[in-house]
TORKESE-803993 format. One record per residue (C-alpha): x, y, z; residue number from 1. Coordinates in steps of 0.05 Angstrom, whole numbers, plus 5000, padded with zeros to 4 digits. Example, Ala and Ser with C-alpha at 12.3 -4.5 7.8 and 13.67 -1.06 7.14 Angstrom:
2
<px->5246; py->4910; pz->5156; num->1>;
<px->5273; py->4979; pz->5143; num->2>;
END
This chain:
477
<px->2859; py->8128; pz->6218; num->1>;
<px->2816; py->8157; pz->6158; num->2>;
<px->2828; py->8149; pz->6086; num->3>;
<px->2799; py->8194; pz->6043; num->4>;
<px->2794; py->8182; pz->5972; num->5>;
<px->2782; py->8231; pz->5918; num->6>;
<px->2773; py->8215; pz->5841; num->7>;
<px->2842; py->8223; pz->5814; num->8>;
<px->2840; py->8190; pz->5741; num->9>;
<px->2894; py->8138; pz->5760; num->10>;
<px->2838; py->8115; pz->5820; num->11>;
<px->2773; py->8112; pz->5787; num->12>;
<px->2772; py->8046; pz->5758; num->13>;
<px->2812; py->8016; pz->5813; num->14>;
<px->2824; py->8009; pz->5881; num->15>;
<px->2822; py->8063; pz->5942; num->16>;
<px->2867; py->8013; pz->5977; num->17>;
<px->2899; py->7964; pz->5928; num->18>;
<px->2925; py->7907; pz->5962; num->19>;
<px->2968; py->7857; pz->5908; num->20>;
<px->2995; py->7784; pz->5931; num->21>;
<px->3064; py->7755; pz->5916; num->22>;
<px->3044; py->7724; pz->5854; num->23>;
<px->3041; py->7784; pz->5817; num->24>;
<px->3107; py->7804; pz->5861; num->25>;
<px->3146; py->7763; pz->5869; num->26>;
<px->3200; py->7809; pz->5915; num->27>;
<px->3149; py->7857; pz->5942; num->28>;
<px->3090; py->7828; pz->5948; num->29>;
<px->3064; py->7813; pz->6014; num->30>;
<px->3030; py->7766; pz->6047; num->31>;
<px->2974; py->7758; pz->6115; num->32>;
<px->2959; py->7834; pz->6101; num->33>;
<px->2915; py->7856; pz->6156; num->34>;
<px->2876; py->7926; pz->6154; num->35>;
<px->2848; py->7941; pz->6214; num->36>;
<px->2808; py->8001; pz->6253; num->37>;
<px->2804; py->8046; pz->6189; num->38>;
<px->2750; py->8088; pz->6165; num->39>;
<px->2759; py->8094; pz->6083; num->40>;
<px->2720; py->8142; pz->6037; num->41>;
<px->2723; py->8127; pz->5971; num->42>;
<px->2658; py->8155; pz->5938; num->43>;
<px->2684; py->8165; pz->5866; num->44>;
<px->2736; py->8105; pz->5866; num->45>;
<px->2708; py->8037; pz->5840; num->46>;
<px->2730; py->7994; pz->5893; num->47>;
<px->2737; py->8015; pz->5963; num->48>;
<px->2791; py->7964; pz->5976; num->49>;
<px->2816; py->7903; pz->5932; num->50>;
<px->2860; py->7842; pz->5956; num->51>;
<px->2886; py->7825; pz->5888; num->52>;
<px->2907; py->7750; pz->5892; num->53>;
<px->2930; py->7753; pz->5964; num->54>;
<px->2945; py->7694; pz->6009; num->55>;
<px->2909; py->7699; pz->6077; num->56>;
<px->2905; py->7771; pz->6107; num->57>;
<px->2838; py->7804; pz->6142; num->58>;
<px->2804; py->7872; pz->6141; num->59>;
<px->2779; py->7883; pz->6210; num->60>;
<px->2733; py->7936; pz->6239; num->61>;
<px->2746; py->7979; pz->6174; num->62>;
<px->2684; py->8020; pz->6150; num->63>;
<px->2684; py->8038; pz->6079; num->64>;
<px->2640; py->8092; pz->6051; num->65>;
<px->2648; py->8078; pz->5978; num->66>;
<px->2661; py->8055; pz->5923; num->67>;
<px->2629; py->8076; pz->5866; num->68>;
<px->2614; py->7995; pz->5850; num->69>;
<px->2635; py->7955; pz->5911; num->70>;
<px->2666; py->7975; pz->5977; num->71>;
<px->2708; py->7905; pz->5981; num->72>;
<px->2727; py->7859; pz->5920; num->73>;
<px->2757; py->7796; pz->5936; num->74>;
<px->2802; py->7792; pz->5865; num->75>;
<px->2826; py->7712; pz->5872; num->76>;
<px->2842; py->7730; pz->5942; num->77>;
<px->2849; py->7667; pz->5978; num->78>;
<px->2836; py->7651; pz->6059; num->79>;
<px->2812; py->7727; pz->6066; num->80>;
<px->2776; py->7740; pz->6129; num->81>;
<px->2733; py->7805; pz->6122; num->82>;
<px->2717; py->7812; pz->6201; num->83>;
<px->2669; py->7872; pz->6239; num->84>;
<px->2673; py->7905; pz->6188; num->85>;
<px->2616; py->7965; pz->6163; num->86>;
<px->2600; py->7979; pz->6081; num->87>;
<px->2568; py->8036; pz->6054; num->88>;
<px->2576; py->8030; pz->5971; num->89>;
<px->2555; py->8093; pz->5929; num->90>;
<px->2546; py->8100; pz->5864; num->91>;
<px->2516; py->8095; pz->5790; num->92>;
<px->2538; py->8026; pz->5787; num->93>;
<px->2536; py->8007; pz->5848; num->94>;
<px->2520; py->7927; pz->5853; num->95>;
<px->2540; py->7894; pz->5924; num->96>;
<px->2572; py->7908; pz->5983; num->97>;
<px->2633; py->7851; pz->5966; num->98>;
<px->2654; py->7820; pz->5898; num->99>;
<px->2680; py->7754; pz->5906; num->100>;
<px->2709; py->7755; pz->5837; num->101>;
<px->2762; py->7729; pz->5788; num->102>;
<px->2786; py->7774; pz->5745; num->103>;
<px->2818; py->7776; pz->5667; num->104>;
<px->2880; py->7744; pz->5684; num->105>;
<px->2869; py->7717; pz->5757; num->106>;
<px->2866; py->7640; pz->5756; num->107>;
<px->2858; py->7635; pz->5836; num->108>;
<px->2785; py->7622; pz->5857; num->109>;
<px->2771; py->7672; pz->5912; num->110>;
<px->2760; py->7641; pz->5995; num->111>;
<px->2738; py->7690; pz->6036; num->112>;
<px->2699; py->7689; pz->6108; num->113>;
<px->2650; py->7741; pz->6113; num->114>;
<px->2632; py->7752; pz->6193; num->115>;
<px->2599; py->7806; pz->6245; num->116>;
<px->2578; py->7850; pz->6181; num->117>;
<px->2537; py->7904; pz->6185; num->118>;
<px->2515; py->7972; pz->6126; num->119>;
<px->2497; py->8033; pz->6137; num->120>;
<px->2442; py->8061; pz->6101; num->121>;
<px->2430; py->7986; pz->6072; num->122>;
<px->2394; py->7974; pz->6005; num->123>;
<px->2350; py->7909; pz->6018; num->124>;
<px->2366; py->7891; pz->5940; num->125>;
<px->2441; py->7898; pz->5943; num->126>;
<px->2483; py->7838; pz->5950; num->127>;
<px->2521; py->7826; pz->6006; num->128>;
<px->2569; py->7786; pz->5963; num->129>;
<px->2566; py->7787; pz->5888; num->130>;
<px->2587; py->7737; pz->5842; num->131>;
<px->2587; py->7745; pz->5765; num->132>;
<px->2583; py->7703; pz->5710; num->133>;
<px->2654; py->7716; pz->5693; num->134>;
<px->2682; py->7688; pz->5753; num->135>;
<px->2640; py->7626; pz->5751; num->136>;
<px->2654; py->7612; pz->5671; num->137>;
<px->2734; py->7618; pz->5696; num->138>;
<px->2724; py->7582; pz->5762; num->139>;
<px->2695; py->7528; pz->5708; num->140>;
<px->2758; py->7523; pz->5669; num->141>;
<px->2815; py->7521; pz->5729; num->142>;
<px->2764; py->7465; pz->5752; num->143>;
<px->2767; py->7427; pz->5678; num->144>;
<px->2847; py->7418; pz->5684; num->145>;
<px->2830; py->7365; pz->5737; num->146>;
<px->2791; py->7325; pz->5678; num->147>;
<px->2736; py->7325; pz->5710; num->148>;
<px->2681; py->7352; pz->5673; num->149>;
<px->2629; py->7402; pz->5718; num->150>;
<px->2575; py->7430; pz->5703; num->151>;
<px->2550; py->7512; pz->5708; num->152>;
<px->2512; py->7481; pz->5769; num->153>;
<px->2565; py->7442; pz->5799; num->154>;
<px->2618; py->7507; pz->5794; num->155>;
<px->2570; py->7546; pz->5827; num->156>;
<px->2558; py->7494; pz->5887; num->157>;
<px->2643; py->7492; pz->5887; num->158>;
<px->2644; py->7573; pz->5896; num->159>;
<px->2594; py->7574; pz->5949; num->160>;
<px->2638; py->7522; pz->5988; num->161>;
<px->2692; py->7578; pz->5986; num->162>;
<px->2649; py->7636; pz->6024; num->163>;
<px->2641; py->7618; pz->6083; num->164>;
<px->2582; py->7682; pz->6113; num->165>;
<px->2568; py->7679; pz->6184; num->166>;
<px->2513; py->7713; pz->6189; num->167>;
<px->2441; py->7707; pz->6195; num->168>;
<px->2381; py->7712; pz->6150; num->169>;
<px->2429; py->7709; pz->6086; num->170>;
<px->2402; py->7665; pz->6025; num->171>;
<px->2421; py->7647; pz->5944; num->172>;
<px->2393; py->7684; pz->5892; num->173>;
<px->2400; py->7659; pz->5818; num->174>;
<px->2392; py->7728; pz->5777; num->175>;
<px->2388; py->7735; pz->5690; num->176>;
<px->2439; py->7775; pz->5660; num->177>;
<px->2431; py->7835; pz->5618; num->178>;
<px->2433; py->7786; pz->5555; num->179>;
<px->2377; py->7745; pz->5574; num->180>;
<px->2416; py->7674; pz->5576; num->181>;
<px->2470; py->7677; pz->5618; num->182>;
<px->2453; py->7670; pz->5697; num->183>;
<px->2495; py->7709; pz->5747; num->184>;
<px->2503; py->7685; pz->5825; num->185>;
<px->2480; py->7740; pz->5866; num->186>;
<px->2509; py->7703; pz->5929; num->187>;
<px->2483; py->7724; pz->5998; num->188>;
<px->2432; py->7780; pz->5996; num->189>;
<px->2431; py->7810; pz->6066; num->190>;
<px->2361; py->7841; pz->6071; num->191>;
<px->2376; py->7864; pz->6152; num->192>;
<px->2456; py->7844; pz->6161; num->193>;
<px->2464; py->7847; pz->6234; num->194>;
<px->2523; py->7807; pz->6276; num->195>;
<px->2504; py->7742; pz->6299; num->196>;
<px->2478; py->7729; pz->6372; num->197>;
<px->2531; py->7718; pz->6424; num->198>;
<px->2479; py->7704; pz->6480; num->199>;
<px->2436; py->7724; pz->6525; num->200>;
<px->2351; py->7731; pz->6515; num->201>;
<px->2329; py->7713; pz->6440; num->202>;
<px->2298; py->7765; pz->6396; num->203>;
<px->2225; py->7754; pz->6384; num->204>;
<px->2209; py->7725; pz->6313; num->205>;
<px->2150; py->7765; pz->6272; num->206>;
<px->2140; py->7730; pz->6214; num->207>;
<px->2121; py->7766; pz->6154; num->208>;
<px->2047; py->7766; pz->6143; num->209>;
<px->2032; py->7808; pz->6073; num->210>;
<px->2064; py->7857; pz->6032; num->211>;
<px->2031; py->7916; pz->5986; num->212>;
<px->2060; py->7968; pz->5943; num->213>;
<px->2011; py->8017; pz->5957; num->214>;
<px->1978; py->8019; pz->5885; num->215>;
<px->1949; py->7971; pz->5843; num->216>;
<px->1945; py->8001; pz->5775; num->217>;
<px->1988; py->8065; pz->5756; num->218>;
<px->1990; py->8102; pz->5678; num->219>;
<px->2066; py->8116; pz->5658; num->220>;
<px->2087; py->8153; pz->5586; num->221>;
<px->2135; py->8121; pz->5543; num->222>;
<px->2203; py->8121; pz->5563; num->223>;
<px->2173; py->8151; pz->5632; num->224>;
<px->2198; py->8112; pz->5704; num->225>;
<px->2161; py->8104; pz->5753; num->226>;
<px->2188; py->8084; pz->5836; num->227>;
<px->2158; py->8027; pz->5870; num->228>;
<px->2164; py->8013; pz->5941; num->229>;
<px->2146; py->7952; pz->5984; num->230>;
<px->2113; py->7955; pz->6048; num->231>;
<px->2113; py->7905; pz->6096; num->232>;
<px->2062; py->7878; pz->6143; num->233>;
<px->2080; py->7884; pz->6201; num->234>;
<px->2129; py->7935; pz->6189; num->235>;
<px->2181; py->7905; pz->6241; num->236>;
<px->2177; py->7838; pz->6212; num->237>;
<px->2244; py->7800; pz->6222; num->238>;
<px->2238; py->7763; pz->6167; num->239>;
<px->2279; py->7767; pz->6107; num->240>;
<px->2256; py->7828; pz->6061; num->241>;
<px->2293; py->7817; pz->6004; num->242>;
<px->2247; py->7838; pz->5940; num->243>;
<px->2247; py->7800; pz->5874; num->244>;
<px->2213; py->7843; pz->5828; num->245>;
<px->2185; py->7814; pz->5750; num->246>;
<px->2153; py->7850; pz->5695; num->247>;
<px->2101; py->7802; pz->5660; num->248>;
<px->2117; py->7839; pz->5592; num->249>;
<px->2184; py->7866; pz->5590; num->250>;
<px->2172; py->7907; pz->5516; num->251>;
<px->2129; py->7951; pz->5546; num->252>;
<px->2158; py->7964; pz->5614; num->253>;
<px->2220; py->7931; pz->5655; num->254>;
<px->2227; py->7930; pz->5727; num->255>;
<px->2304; py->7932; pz->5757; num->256>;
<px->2327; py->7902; pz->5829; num->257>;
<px->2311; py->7965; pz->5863; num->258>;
<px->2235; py->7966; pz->5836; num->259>;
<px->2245; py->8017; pz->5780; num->260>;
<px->2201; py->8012; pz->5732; num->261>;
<px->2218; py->8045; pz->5664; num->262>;
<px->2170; py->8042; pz->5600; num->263>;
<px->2203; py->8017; pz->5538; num->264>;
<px->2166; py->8053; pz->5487; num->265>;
<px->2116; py->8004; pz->5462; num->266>;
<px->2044; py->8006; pz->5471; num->267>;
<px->2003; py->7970; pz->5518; num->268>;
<px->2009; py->7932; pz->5591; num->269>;
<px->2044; py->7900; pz->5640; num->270>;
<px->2037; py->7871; pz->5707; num->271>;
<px->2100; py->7886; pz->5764; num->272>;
<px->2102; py->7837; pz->5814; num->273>;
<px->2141; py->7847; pz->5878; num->274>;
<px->2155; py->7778; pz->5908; num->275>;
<px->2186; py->7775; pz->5991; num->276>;
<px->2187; py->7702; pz->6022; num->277>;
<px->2130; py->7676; pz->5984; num->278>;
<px->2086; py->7734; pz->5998; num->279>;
<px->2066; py->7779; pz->5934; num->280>;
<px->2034; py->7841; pz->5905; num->281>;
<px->2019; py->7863; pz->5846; num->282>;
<px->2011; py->7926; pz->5803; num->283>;
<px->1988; py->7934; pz->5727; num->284>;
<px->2027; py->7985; pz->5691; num->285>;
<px->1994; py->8019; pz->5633; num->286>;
<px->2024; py->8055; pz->5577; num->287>;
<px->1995; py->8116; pz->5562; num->288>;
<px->2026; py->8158; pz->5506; num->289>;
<px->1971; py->8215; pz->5503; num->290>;
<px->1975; py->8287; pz->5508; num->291>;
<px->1906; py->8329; pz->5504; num->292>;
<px->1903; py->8399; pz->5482; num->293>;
<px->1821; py->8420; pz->5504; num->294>;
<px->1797; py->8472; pz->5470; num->295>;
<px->1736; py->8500; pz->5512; num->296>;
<px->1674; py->8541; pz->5484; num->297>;
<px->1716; py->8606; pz->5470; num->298>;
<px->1777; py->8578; pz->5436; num->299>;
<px->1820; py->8577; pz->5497; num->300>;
<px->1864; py->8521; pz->5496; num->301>;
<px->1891; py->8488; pz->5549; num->302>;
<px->1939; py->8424; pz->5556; num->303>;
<px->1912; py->8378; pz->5612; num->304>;
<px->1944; py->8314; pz->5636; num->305>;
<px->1919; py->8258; pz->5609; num->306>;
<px->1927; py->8212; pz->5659; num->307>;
<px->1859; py->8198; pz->5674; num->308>;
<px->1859; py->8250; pz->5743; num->309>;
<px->1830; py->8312; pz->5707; num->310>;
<px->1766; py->8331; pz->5706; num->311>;
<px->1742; py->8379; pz->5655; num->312>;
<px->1671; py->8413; pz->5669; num->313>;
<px->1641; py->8418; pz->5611; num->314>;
<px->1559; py->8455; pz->5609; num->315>;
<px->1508; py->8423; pz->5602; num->316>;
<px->1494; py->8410; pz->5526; num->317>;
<px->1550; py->8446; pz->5502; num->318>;
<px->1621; py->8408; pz->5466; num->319>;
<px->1686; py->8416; pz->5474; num->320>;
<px->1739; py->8403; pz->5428; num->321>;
<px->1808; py->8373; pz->5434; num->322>;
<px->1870; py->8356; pz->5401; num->323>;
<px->1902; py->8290; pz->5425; num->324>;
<px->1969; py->8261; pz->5399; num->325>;
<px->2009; py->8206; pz->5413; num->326>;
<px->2087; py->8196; pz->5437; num->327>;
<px->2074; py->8132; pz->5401; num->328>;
<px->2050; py->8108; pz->5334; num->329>;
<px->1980; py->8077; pz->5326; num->330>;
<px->1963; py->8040; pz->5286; num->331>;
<px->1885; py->8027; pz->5319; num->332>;
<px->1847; py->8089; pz->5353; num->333>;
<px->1783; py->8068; pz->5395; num->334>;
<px->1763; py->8137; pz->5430; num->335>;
<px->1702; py->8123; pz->5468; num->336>;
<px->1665; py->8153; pz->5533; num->337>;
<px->1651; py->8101; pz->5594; num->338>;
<px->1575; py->8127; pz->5595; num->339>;
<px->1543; py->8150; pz->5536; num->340>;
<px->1478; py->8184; pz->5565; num->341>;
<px->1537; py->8234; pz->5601; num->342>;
<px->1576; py->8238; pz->5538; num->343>;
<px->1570; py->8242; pz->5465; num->344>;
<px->1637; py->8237; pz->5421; num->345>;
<px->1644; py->8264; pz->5355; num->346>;
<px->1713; py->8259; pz->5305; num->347>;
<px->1738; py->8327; pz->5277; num->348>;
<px->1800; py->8305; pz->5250; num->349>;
<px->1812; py->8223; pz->5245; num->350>;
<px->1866; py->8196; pz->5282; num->351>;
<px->1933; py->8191; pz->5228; num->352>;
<px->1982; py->8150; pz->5267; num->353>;
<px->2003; py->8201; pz->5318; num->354>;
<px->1950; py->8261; pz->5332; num->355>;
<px->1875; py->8273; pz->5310; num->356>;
<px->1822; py->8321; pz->5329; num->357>;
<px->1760; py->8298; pz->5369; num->358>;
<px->1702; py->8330; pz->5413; num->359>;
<px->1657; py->8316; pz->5468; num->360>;
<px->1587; py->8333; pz->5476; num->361>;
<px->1555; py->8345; pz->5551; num->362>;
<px->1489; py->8311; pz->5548; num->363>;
<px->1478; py->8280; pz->5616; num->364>;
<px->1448; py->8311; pz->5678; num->365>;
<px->1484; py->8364; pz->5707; num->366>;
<px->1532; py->8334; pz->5760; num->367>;
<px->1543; py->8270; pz->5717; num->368>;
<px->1610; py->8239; pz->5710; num->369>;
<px->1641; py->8191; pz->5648; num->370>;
<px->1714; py->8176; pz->5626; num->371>;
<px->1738; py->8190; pz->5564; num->372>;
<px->1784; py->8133; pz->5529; num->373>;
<px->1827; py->8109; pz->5478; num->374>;
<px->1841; py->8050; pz->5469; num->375>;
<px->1826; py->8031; pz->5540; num->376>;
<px->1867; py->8086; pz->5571; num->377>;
<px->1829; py->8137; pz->5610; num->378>;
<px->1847; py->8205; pz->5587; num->379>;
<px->1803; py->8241; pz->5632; num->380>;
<px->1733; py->8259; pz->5658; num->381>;
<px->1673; py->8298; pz->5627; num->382>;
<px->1636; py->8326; pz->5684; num->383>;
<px->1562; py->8362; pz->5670; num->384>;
<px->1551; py->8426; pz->5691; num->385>;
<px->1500; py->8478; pz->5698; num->386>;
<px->1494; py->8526; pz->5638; num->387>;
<px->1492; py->8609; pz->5670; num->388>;
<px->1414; py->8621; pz->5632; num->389>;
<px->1357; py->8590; pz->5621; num->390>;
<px->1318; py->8587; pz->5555; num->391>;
<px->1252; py->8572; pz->5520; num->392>;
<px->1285; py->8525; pz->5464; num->393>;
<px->1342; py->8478; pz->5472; num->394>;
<px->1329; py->8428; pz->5424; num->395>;
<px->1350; py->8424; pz->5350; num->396>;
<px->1301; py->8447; pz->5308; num->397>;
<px->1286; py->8449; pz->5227; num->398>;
<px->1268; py->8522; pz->5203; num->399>;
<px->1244; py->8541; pz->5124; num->400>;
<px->1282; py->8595; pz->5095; num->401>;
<px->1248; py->8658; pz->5104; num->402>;
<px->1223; py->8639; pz->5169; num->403>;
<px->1235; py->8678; pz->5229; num->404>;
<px->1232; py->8637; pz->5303; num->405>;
<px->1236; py->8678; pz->5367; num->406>;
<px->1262; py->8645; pz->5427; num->407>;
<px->1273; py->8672; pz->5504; num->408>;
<px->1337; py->8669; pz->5545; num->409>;
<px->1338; py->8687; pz->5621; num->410>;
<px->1415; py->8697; pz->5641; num->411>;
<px->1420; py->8673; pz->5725; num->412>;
<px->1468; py->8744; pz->5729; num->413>;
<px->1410; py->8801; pz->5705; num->414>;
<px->1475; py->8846; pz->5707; num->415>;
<px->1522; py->8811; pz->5663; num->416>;
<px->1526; py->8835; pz->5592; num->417>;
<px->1496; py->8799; pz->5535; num->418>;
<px->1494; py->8783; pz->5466; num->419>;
<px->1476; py->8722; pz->5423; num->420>;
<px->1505; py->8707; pz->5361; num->421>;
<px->1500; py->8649; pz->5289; num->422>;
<px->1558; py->8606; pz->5263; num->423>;
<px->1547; py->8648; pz->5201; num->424>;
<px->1509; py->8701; pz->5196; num->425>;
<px->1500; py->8708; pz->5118; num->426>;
<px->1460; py->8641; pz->5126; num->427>;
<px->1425; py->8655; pz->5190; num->428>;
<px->1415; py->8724; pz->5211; num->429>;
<px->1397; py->8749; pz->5276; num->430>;
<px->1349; py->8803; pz->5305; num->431>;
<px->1314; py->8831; pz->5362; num->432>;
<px->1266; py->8886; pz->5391; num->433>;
<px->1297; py->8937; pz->5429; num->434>;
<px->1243; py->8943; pz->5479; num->435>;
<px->1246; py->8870; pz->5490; num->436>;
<px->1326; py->8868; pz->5499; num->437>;
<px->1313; py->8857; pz->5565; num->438>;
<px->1241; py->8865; pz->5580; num->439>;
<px->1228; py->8882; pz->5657; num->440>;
<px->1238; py->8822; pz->5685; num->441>;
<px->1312; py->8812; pz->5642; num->442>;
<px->1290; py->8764; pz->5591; num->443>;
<px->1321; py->8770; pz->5531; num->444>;
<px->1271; py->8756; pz->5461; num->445>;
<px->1314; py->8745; pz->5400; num->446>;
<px->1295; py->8723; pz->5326; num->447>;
<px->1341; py->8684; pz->5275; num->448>;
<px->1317; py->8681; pz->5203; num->449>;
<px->1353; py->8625; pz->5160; num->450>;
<px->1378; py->8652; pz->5093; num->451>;
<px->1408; py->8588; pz->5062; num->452>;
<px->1378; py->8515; pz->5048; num->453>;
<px->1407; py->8449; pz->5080; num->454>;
<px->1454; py->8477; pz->5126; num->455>;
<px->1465; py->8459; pz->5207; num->456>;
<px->1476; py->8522; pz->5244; num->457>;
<px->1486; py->8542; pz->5317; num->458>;
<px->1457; py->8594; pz->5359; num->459>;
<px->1505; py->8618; pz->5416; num->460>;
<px->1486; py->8670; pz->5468; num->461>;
<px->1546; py->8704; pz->5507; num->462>;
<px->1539; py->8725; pz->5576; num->463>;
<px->1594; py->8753; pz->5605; num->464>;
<px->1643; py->8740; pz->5555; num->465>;
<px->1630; py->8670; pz->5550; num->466>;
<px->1605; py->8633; pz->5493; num->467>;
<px->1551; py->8590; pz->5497; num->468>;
<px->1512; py->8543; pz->5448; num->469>;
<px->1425; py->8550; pz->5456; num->470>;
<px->1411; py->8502; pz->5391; num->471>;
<px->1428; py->8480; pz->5325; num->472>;
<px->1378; py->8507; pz->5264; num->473>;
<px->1379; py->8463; pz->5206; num->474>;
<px->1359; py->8504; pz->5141; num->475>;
<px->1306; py->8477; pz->5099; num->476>;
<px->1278; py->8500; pz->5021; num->477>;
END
């Protein structure tokens, strides 16, 4: 028979199947409740099925898909056997296949036998059998009426006497809380839950020889989450592969059961560690806030990720400029380049907490590589290359007023149109001979005259509709 559940308002914080012992009925309530051979879907329902304080009673060769938390909870059910039976939980909050749980007013601590369990579609994190801090502080206090005075410890060694799991490869896991003090019991984690062996040849053992999450260093924004995965060596190992994943710095990025990592908002970095029977691997998480805005030699701007993977050609003595700002606040700004005979770095705008304007000169050889970084954080990569001409003077030079200088540019396309051009013309003009603009062999000759003292001006040429710089003219008296 098939139950199927929908999410009716009166079912979504219980029970699909809501089975309640005699104490809480006295006339109705029944007793030994078996459910047996069903299929139940309960995707939007809480709890697939709950026995509610029940004496004895067994759920045999039921499959639950669902519920939206557990697909069995064991609510002070005592002597429940939970027999052949398959679990499939779905959901937001989702946390174990079976509760074994006390709840508000329950004073009955939960025995249940969990045997011949198998999951479909099984999450390697997920409990097979949860137990919260809850039921062990009340578990505690129904053990104090006795006088006897025991410990968290001791209550927890007393609850594990009362699930009895036959199964293999099954273990205790102590987990922390949301509140950061208070341990929870994650009892059970079933990282393969298959039935037990009832004879015949033994499956060969592989132990498990390594593990690697397939990155070692990975750049996240803030607020931004980012998937790990585990992989396993040898990828058929029948060992257990349950994963205990830690953050070393948990303000800047925290790391959930499932390997989620999620970036708090703060600055700087952290190192994920996935842990499986002893065997671990590592990855260091950096926080990187930045988003660049490059402005290339004709004013285009473009947004490029910042993420370290771009790489932005730039030509060959020429700078770019670009806009970077921060989803964070800094309060220190270190922009540098990795290589500094590739690179030179210049500050337009200083950095005022959260954006600032910088540029980047191309001085290297062409086909030369460096980062660019702040702070550490690789933004991107400069790479040199060839300018489209070739030209008599490329150096900086110092001119008198007055003085005209003649210099020679040889564009690589002799059919592309040209023109060259000042910063400002009312301090540097420009000229050139018509019979020299191109000469027969498409060379172009062309003259600046500086008209102003003490100033820094560039000379651009522009071939083909792009803008590039020849030199820099500094003005003298």
């Amino acid at each position: 028979m098939t139950y199927n559940g929908g999410s009716p308002d009166n079912l979504t914080n219980g029970a699909f199947i809501d089975v309640k012992g005699q104490d809480l009925n006295p006339k109705d309530g029944p007793s030994n409740v078996v459910l047996k051979d069903l299929i139940v879907n309960a995707p939007n329902i809480k709890h697939g099925i709950q026995y509610y304080c029940t004496e004895g009673g067994s759920i045999e060769g039921v499959t639950v898909n669902g519920g939206a938390w557990t697909s069995i909870q064991a609510n002070g059910a005592q002597g429940l056997t939970i027999d052949g039976c398959t679990t499939n939980p779905a959901g937001e909050k989702v946390y174990a296949n079976i509760e074994f749980s006390m709840g508000d007013n329950v004073d009955k601590i939960p025995q249940i036998v969990v045997k011949n369990m198998t999951a479909d579609d099984y999450n390697e994190d997920l409990p097979l059998v949860y137990m919260d801090y809850a039921t062990i502080e009340r578990a505690q206090k129904k053990l104090n009426q006795t006088d006897i005075t025991f410990s968290e410890q001791e209550v927890r060694e007393k609850l594990k006497g009362n699930i009895d799991v036959q199964l293999s490869g099954v273990e205790w896991v102590d987990k922390v809380n949301d509140d950061g003090n208070t341990y929870q019991e994650l009892t059970y984690v079933q990282p393969s839950v298959t039935p037990p062996s009832t004879g015949g040849s033994s499956t060969t053992q592989k132990p498990l020889e390594g593990i690697s999450l397939g990155m070692t260093s990975a750049q996240v924004g803030p607020g931004d989450t980012l998937q790990m995965n585990v992989t396993y060596t040898p990828s058929d190992t029948t060992a257990s592969k349950r994963v205990t994943w830690t953050s070393s710095d948990e303000d800047v990025v925290t790391v959930d059961r499932n390997g989620k990592v999620t970036a708090t908002g703060k600055s700087g970095k952290a190192t994920i560690t996935a842990t499986v029977g002893g065997k671990t691997a590592t990855c260091t998480i950096t926080i990187n806030p930045f988003k660049v805005d490059v402005e290339d030699l004709n004013g285009a701007v473009t947004s490029c990720k910042a993420d370290g993977s771009t790489v932005i050609k730039v030509p060959q003595s020429m700078s770019y400029n670009f806009d970077i700002s921060s989803g964070i606040t800094l309060d220190s700004f270190d922009y540098t380049v990795g290589n500094d005979k590739v690179g030179g770095t210049n500050t337009i705008a200083r950095w005022n907490g959260t954006s600032g304007k910088y540029q980047i000169y191309a001085a290297g050889a062409v086909g030369s590589q460096t980062g660019v970084y702040v702070n550490g954080v690789k933004l991107f990569t400069i790479e040199v290359t060839e300018r489209p001409f070739t030209s008599d003077t490329t150096l900086d030079m110092s001119l008198k007023v007055g003085t005209p200088y003649m210099f020679r540019i040889t564009p690589d396309d002799k059919d592309a149109s040209f023109t060259f051009l000042t910063a400002d013309g009312k301090a540097l003009s420009t000229s050139y001979k018509a019979e020299l603009y191109p000469d027969e062999k498409g060379d172009y000759y062309c003259t600046v005259t500086p008209l102003q003292a003490n100033r820094d001006i560039g000379v651009y040429c522009v071939i083909g509709g792009n803008t590039y710089k020849v030199f820099t003219v500094h003005t003298i008296a």
